[in-house]
C-alpha positions, 0 to 999 in steps of 0.5 A, spaced: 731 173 222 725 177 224 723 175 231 715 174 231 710 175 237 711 169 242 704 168 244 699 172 239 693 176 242 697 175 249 698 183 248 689 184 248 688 180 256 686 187 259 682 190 255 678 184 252 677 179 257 672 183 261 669 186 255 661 184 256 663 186 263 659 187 268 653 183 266 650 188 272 648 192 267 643 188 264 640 186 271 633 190 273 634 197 276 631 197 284 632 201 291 637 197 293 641 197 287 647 202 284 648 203 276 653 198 274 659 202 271 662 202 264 669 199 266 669 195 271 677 197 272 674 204 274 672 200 281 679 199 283 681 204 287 689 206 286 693 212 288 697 214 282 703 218 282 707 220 276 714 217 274 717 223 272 723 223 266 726 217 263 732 222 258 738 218 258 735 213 263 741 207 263 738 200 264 737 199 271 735 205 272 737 208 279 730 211 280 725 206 284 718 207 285 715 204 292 709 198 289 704 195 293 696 194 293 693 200 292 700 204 289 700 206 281 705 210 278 704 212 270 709 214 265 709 218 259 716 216 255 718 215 248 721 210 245 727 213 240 728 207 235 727 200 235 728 194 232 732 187 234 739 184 231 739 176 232 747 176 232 747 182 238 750 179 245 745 179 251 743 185 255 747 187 260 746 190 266 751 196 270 750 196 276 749 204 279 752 202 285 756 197 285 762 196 281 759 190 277 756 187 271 751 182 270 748 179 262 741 178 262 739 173 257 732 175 254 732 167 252 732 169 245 738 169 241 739 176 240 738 183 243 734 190 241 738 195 237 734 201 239 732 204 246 731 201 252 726 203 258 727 201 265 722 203 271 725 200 278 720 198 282 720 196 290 714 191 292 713 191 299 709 186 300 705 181 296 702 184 290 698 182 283 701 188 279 698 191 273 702 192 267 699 196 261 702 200 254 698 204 250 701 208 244 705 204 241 702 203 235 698 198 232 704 196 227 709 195 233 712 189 236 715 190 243 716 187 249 715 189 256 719 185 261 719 184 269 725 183 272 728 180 278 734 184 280 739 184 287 741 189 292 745 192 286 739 192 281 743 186 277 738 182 274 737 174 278 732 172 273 726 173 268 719 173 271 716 168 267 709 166 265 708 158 264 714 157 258 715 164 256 718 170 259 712 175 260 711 180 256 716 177 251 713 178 244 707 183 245 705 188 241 699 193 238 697 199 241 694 196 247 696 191 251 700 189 258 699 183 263 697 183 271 702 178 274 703 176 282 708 178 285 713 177 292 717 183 295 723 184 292 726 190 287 725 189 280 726 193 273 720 193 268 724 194 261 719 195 255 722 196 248 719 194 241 723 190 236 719 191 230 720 195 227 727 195 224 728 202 224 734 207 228 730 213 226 723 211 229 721 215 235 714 212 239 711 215 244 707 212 249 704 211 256 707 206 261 702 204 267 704 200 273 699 199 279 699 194 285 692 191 287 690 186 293 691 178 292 685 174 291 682 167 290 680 170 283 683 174 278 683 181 280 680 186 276 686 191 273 685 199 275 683 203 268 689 208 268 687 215 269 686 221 264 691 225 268 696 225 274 696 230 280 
């Protein structure tokens, strides 16, 4: 059975809900004021840093990048096949630094069969992070989930987004989810489910970034053209 999106137009929330912002530009010029800009994410101050390589990364990956408001990171992957099989048992987690193993149950029968990203992340204080994925293709199905994991980088939980795992059944060649997040040690997992192809290899790009809570929702940093 192919698996279908789990809530369709979710995967355009960034790059659509602000569309006809800011209304700024609209307003008559004077002394006081500055040209409103083309984006508002481009006011949203980020210090971006590169992931690096994710070749022969296991799931979890060892490797965690520090996140908080004000902290991006970026990554250039690629995905080497997709697809999803029904009757695959869940996920499951090995432990880099502890000799265990723990299942992650992704609340749909199955799991993927092709490659499986994994970015680890360190939030230390209170955060609303910014998850985007842009290159995947337009025909493309894929899931990009926030995990919270244990002291062994086992998994303890999906985040979710009211009824449904976030990030499950996303798809086009943009899209992602901001989502408050407590301190605390998470795995970001993205990996696409349709296509069924084992031969299939997608590149993309991958940005996380942390930006101040609010009492509205905060305006998500649009990513950099490069990293330093």
């Amino acid at each position: 059975m192919k698996r279908l999106p789990a809530i369709l137009g979710l995967s355009l929330v960034l790059t659509t809900a602000c569309g006809e912002w800011p209304r700024s530009a609209n307003l008559p010029s004077d002394d006081f004021g500055q040209p409103a800009p083309d984006n508002i994410g481009d006011l949203v101050a980020v210090e971006w840093a590169s992931f690096g390589e994710l070749e022969d990364a296991p799931v979890p990956n060892a490797a965690v990048q520090e996140m908080a408001p004000g902290l991006g990171v970026v990554l250039d992957a690629t995905l080497d096949g997709t697809g999803w099989n029904d009757n695959a048992p869940n996920r499951m987690f090995v432990s880099p630094q502890c000799d265990d193993t723990r299942s992650l149950d992704l609340t749909v029968p199955g799991d993927w069969t092709g490659d499986v990203d994994a970015i680890g992340l360190s939030v230390t204080e209170p955060t609303q992070l910014c998850a985007s994925v842009q290159g995947a293709g337009a025909e493309t199905g894929w899931d990009l989930l926030l995990v919270a994991v244990d002291s062994c980088l086992l998994p303890e939980r999906l985040v979710f987004d009211d009824a449904v795992p976030l990030g499950l059944g996303l798809g086009a060649d943009i899209g992602g989810w901001t989502q408050t997040v407590l301190p605390g040690e998470y795995q970001v997992l993205f990996a696409a489910y349709d296509p069924v192809d084992s031969n299939v290899q997608i590149d993309y790009q991958l940005t996380l970034a942390g930006v101040p809570i609010s009492g509205d929702a905060s305006p998500c940093p649009t990513p950099p053209s490069e990293v330093e």
